[in-house]
C-alpha positions as CSV (number, residue, x, y, z in Angstrom):
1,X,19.1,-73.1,8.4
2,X,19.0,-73.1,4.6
3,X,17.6,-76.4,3.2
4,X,20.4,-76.7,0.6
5,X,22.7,-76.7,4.3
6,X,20.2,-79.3,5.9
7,X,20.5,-81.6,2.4
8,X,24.7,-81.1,2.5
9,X,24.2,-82.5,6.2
10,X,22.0,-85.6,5.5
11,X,24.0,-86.4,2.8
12,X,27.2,-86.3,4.1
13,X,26.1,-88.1,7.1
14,X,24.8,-91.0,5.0
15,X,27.8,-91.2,3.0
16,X,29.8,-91.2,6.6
17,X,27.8,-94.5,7.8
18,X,27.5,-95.9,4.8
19,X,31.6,-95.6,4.5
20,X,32.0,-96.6,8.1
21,X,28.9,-99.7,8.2
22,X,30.9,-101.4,4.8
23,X,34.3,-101.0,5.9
24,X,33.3,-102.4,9.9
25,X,31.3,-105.1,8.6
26,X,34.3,-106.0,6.0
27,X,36.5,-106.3,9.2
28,X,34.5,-107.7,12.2
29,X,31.6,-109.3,10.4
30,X,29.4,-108.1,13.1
31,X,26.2,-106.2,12.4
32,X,25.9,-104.6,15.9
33,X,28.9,-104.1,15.9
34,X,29.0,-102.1,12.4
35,X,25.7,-100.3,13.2
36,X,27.6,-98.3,16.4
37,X,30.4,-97.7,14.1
38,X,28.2,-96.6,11.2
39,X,26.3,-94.4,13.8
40,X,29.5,-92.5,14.6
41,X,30.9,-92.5,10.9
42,X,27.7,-90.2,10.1
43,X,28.4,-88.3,13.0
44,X,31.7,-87.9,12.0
45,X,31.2,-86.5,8.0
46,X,28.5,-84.3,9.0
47,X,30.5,-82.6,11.1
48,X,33.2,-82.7,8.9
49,X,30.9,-81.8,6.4
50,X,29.4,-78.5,8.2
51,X,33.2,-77.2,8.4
52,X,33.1,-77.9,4.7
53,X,30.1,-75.8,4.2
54,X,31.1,-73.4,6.8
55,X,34.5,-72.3,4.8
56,X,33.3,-72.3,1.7
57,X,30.2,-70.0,2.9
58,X,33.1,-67.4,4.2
59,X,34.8,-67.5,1.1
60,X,31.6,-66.8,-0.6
61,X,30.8,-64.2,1.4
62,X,34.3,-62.6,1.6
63,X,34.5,-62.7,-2.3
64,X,31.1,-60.5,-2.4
65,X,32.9,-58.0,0.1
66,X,35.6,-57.9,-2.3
67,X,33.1,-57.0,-5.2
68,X,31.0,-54.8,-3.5
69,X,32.2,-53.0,-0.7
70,X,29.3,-50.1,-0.4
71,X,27.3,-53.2,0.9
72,X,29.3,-53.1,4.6
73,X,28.8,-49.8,4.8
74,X,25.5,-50.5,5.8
75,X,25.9,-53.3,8.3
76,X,28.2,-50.6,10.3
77,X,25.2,-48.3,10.8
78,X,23.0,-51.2,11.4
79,X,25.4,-52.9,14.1
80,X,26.3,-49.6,15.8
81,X,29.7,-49.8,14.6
82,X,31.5,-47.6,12.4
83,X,35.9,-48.2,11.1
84,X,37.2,-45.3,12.7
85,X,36.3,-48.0,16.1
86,X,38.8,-50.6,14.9
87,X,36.9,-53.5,15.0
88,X,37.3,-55.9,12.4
89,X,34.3,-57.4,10.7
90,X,33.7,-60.8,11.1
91,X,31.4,-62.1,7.7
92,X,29.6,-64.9,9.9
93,X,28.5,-62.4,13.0
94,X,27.3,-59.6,9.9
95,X,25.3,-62.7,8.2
96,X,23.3,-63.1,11.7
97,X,22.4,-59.4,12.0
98,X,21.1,-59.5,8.6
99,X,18.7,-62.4,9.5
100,X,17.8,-61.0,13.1
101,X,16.8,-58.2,11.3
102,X,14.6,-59.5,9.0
103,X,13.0,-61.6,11.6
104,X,12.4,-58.7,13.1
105,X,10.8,-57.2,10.7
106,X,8.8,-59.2,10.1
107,X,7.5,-59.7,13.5
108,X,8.1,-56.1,15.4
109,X,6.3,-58.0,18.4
110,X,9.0,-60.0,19.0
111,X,10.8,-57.2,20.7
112,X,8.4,-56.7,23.2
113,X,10.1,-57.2,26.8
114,X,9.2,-60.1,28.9
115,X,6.3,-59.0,32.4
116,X,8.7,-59.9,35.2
117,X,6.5,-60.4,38.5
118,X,8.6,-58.9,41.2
């Protein structure tokens, strides 16, 4: 995961029980009480938060198809598939082959298969 992503995530969080510690402690006057609900408040905007991120990554991404399209081209081949197969491409799942592949290439040993004892 980027660390830009990672920061977004922390930061949302901490907003989240921030939010959720002042507003519990305004109404019960409990600290235990607004710790849980501050716990589950950063729970709560990070996830919030990683849908954030995760749209606005796709519009990103689906605005760089939309400038260059010669770049797709090139996933095809590398994912086996081609247009004529009627697939549609899904921006997230070519994102992950890109970074499989460079991990792969950087380390070719990682495809070695497993020794299954029998």
């Amino acid at each position: 995961m980027n660390d830009d992503a990672k920061f977004f995530f922390f930061l949302s969080g901490f907003i989240g029980f921030l939010f959720f510690y002042a507003f519990s402690l305004f109404l019960y006057r409990d600290l235990v009480m607004s710790l849980v609900f501050g716990a589950i408040g950063s729970v709560v905007f990070s996830f919030f938060g990683r849908i954030l991120l995760t749209s606005a990554l796709r519009k990103v991404q689906n605005s760089q198809a939309l400038i260059s399209p010669n770049s797709s081209a090139s996933h095809e081949i590398v994912a086996g598939k081609s247009k004529a197969s009627g697939e549609s491409n899904d921006p997230v799942l070519d994102s992950s082959v890109k970074a499989n592949l460079a991990a792969v290439a950087n380390d070719p040993k990682s495809l070695k298969q497993p020794n299954i004892k029998k």
